[in-house]
Short mmCIF file of the C-alpha atoms (twelve columns), coordinates in Angstrom:
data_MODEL
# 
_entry.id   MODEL 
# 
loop_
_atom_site.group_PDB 
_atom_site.id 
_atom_site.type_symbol 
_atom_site.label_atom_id 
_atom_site.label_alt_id 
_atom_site.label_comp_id 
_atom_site.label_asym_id 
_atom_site.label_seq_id 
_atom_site.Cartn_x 
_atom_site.Cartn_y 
_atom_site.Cartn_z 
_atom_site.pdbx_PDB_model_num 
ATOM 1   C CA . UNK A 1   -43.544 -15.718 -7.060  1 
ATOM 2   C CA . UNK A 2   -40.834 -17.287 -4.883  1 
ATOM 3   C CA . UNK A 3   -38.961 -19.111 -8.523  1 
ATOM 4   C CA . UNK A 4   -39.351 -15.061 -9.432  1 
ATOM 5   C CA . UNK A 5   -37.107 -13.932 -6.269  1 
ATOM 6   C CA . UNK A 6   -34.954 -16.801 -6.356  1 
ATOM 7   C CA . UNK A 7   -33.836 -15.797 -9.988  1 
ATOM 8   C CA . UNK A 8   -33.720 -11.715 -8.819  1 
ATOM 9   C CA . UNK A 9   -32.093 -12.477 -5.953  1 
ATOM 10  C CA . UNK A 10  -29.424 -14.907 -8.476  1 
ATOM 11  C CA . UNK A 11  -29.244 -12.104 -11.120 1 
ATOM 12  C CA . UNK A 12  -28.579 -9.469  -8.779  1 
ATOM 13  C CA . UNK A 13  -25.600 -11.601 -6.709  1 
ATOM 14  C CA . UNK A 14  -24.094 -11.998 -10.088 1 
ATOM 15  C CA . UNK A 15  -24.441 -8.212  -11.088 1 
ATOM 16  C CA . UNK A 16  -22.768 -7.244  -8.339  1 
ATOM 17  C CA . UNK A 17  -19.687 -10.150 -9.118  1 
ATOM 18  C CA . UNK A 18  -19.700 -8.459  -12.459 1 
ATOM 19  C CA . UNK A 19  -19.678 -4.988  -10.633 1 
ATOM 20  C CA . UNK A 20  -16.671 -6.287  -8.268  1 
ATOM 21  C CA . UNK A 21  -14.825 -8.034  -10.366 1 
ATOM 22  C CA . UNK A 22  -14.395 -5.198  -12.641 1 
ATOM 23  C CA . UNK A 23  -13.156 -2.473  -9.933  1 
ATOM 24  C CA . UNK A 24  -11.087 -5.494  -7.509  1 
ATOM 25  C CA . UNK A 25  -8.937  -7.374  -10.554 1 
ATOM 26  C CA . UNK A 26  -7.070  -4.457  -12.048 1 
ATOM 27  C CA . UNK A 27  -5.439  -3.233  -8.854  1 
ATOM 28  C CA . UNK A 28  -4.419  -7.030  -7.919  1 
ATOM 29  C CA . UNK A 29  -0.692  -6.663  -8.787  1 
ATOM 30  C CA . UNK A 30  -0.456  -3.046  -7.223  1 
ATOM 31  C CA . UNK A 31  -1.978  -5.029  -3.604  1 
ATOM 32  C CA . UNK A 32  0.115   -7.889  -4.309  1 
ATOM 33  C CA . UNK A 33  3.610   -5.416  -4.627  1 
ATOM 34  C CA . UNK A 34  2.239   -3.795  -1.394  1 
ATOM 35  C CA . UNK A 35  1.567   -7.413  0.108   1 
ATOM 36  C CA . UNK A 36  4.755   -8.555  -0.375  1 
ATOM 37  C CA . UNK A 37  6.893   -5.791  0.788   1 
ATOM 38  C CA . UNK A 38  4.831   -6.052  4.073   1 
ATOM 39  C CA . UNK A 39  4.976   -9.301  4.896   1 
ATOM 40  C CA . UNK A 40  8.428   -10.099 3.412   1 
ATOM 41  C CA . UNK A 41  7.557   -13.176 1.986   1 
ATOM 42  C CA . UNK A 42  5.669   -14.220 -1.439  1 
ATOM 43  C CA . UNK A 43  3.410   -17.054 -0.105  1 
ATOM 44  C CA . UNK A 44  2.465   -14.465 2.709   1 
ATOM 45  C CA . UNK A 45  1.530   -12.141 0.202   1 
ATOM 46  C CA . UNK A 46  -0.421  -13.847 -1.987  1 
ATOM 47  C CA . UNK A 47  -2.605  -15.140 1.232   1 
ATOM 48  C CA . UNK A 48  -2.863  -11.740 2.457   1 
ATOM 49  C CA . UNK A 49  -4.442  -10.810 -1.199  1 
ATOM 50  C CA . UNK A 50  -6.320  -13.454 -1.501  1 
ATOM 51  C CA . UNK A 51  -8.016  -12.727 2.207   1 
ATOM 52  C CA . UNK A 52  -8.145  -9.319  1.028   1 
ATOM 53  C CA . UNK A 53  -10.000 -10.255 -2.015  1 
ATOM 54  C CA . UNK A 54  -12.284 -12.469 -0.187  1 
ATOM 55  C CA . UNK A 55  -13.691 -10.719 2.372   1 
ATOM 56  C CA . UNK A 56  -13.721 -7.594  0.002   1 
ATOM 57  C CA . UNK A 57  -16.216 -9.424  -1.898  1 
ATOM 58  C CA . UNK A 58  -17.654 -10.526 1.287   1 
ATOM 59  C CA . UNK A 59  -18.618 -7.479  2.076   1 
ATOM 60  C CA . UNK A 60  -19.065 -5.469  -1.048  1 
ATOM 61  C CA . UNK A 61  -22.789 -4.934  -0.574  1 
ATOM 62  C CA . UNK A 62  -21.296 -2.236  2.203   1 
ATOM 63  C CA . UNK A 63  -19.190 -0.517  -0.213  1 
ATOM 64  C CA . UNK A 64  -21.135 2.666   -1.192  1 
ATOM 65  C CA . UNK A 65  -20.993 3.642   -5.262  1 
ATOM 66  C CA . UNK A 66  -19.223 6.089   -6.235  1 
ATOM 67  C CA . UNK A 67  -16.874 6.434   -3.210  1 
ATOM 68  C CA . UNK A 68  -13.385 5.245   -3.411  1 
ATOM 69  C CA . UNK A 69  -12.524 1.538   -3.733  1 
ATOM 70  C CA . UNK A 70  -9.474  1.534   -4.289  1 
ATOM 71  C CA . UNK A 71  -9.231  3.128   -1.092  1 
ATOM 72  C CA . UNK A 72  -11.739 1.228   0.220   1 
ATOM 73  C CA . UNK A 73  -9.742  -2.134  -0.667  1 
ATOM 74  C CA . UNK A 74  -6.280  -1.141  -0.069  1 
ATOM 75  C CA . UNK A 75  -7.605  0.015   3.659   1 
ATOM 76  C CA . UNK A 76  -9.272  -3.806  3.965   1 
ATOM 77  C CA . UNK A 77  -5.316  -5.305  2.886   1 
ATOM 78  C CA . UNK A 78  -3.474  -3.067  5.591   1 
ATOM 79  C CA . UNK A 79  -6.353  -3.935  8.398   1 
ATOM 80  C CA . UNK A 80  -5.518  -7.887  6.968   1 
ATOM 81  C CA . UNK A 81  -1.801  -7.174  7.455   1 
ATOM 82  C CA . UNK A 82  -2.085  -5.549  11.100  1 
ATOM 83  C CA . UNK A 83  -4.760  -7.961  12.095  1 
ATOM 84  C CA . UNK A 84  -2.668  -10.983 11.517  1 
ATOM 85  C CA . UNK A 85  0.427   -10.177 12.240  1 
ATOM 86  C CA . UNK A 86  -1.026  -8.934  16.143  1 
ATOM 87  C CA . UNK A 87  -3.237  -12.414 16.435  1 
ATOM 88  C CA . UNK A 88  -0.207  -14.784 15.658  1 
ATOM 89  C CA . UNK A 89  2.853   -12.741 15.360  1 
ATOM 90  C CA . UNK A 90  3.904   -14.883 12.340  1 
ATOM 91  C CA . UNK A 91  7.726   -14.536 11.141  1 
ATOM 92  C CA . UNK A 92  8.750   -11.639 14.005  1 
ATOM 93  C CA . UNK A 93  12.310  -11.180 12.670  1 
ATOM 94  C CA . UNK A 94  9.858   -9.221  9.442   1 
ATOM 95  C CA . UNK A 95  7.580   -6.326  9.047   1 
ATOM 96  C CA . UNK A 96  6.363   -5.205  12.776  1 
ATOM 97  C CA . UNK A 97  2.998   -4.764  12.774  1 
ATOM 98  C CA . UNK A 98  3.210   -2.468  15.579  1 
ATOM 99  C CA . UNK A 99  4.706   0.283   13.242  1 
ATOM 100 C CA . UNK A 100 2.047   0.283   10.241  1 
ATOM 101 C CA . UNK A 101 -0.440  0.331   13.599  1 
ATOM 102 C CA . UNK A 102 1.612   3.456   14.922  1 
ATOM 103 C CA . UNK A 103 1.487   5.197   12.133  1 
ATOM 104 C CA . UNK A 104 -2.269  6.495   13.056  1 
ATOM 105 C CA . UNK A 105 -0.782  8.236   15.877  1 
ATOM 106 C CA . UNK A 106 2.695   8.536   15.309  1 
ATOM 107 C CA . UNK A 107 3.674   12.057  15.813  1 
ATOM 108 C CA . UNK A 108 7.290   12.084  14.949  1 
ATOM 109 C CA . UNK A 109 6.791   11.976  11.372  1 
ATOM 110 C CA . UNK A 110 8.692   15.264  9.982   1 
ATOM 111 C CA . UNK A 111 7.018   18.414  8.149   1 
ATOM 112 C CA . UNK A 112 6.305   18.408  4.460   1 
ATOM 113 C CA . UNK A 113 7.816   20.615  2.181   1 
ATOM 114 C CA . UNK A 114 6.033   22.043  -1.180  1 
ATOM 115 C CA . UNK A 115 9.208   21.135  -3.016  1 
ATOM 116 C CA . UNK A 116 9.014   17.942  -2.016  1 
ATOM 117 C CA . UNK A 117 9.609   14.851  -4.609  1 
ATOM 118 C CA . UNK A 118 9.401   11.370  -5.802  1 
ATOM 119 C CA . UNK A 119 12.985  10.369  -5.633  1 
ATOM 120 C CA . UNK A 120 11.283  7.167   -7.962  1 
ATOM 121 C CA . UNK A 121 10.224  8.985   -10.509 1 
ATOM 122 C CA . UNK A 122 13.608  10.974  -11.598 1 
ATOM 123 C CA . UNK A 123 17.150  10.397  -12.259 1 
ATOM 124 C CA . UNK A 124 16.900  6.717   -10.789 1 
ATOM 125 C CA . UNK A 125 15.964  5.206   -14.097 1 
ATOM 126 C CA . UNK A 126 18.949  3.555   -14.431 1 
ATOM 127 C CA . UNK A 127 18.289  1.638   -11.885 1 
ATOM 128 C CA . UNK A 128 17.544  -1.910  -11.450 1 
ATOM 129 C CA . UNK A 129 14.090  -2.645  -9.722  1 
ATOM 130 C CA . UNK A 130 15.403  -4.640  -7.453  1 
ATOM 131 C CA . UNK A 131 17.918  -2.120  -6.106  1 
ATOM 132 C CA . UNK A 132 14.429  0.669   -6.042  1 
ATOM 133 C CA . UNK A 133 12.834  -2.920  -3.672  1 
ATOM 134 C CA . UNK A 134 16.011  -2.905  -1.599  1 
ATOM 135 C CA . UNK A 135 16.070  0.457   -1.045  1 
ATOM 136 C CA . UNK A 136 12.196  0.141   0.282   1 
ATOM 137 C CA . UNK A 137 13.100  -2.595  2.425   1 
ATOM 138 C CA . UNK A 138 15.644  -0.224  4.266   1 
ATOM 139 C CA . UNK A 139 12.804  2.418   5.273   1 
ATOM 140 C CA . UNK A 140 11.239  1.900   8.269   1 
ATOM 141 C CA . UNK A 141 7.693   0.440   7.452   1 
ATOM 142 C CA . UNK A 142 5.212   3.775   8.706   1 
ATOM 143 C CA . UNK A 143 7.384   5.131   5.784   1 
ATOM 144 C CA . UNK A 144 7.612   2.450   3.141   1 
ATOM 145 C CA . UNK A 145 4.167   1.953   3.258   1 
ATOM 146 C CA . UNK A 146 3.511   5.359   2.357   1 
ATOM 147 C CA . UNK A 147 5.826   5.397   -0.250  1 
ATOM 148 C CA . UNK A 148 4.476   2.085   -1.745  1 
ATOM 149 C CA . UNK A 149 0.672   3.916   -1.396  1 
ATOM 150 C CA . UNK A 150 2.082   7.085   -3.198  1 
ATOM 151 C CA . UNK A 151 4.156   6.332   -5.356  1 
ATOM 152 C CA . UNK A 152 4.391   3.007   -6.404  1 
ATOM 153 C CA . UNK A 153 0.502   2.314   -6.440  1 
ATOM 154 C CA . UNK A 154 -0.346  6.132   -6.959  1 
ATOM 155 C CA . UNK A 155 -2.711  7.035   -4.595  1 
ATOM 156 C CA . UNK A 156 -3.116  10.067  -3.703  1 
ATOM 157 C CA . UNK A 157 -3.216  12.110  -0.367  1 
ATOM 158 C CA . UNK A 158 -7.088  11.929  0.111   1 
ATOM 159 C CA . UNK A 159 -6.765  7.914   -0.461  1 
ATOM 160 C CA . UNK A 160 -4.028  7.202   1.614   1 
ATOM 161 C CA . UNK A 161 -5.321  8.727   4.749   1 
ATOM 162 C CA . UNK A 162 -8.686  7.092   4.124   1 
ATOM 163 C CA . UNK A 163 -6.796  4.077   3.979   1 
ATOM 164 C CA . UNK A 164 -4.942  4.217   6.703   1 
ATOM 165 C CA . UNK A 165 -7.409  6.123   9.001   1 
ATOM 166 C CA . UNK A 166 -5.187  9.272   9.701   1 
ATOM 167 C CA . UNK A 167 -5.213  13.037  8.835   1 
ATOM 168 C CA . UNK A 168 -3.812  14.083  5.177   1 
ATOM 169 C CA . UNK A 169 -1.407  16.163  7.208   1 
ATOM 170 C CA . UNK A 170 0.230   12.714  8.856   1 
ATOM 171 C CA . UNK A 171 0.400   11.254  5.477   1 
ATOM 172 C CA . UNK A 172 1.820   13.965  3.360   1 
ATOM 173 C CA . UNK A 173 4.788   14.619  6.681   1 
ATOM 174 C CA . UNK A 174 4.961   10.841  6.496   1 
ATOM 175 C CA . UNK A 175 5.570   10.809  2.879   1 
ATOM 176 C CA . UNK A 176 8.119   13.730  2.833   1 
ATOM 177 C CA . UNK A 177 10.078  12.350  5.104   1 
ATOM 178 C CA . UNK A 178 10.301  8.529   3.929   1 
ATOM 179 C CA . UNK A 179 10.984  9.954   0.744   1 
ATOM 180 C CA . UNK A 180 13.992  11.605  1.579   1 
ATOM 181 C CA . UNK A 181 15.247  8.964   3.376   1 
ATOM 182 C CA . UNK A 182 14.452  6.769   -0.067  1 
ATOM 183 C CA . UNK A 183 16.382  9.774   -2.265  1 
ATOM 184 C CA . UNK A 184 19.034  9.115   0.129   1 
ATOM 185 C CA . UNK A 185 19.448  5.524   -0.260  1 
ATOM 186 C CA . UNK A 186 18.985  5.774   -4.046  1 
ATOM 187 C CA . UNK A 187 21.326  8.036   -4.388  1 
ATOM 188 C CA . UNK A 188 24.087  6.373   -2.602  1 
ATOM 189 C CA . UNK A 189 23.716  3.339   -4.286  1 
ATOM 190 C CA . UNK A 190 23.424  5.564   -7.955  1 
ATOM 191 C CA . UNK A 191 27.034  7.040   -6.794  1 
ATOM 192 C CA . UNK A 192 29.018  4.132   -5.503  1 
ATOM 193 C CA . UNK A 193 27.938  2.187   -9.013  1 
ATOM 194 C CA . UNK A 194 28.375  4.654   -11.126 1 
ATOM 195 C CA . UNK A 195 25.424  5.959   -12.407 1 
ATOM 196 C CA . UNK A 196 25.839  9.739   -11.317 1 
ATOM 197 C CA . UNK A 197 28.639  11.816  -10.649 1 
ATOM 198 C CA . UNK A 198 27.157  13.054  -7.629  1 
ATOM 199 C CA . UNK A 199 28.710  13.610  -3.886  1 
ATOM 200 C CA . UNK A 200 26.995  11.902  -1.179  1 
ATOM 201 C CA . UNK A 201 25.320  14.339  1.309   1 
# 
């Protein structure tokens, strides 16, 4: 009988690998991008990932079926990012972890609009992606990281705020207002090199 639970107990640690594996692996380049534009720096962001990953699986017997993982995983990444960045205050001339922290409460985030836009997914195309991963780099981080949630990784209202533990209200007055600031940027640079024939506000 115990030979009988040993190889359950094996089958069933490997189903769920199977079961992980399957949900965590496709969204690795969408938590790397996010990585990365947090911490500023590539090795950082591939550690941060691969913590991520790790305790992720770690802990994966907690995740509940059905429920959101992606949310679920990109929420374990940010609390990675905040976590060590407040232990050891690594690099402090990049990302502040106080901000991403403040977001939860911040209350100076700006009103959403129902006109409000992607300024990445129209008349930008042009554009080279490093110019669109400047222009994030300029935006203070409580809004680039809602940008990168939205509309770079496409997650949507519901996800973000379970990922970053704060009403749908903070995220979507968040967004609206880091992605003006974006259209802004984008739009300067899209002038000044020539690819629209548009004033600058």
């Amino acid at each position: 009988m115990e030979a009988i639970s040993e190889v359950s107990a094996t089958e069933n640690s490997k189903a769920l690998r199977v079961q992980f594996e399957k949900l965590a692996y496709p969204l690795m380049d969408k938590l790397f991008s996010t990585a990365l534009s947090m911490t500023k720096d590539k090795l950082d962001a591939e550690d941060l990932v691969q913590e991520t990953y790790l305790k992720a699986y770690r802990f994966y017997h907690r995740f509940k079926p059905g429920t959101n993982f992606r949310a679920w995983i990109f929420r374990i990444l940010v609390n990675n990012f905040i976590n060590q960045y407040r232990s050891i205050q690594k690099q402090p001339t990049k990302v502040n972890f106080e901000i991403v922290s403040n977001l939860l409460i911040s209350s100076d985030l700006g009103q959403a609009t129902k006109d409000d836009v992607n300024p990445l997914s129209e008349n930008y195309a042009e554009l080279f992606d490093d110019t669109v991963s400047k222009a994030l780099d300029k935006l203070p981080v409580k809004y680039r990281l809602l940008v990168l949630l939205s509309d770079v990784n496409q997650l949507k209202y519901k996800e973000i705020a379970q990922t970053l533990g704060c009403p749908v209200g903070t995220v979507m007055s968040g967004l609206s207002r880091g992605r003006k600031k974006l259209s802004r940027l984008l739009k300067r640079y899209a002038v000044e090199n020539g690819f629209v024939k548009q004033k600058l506000d």
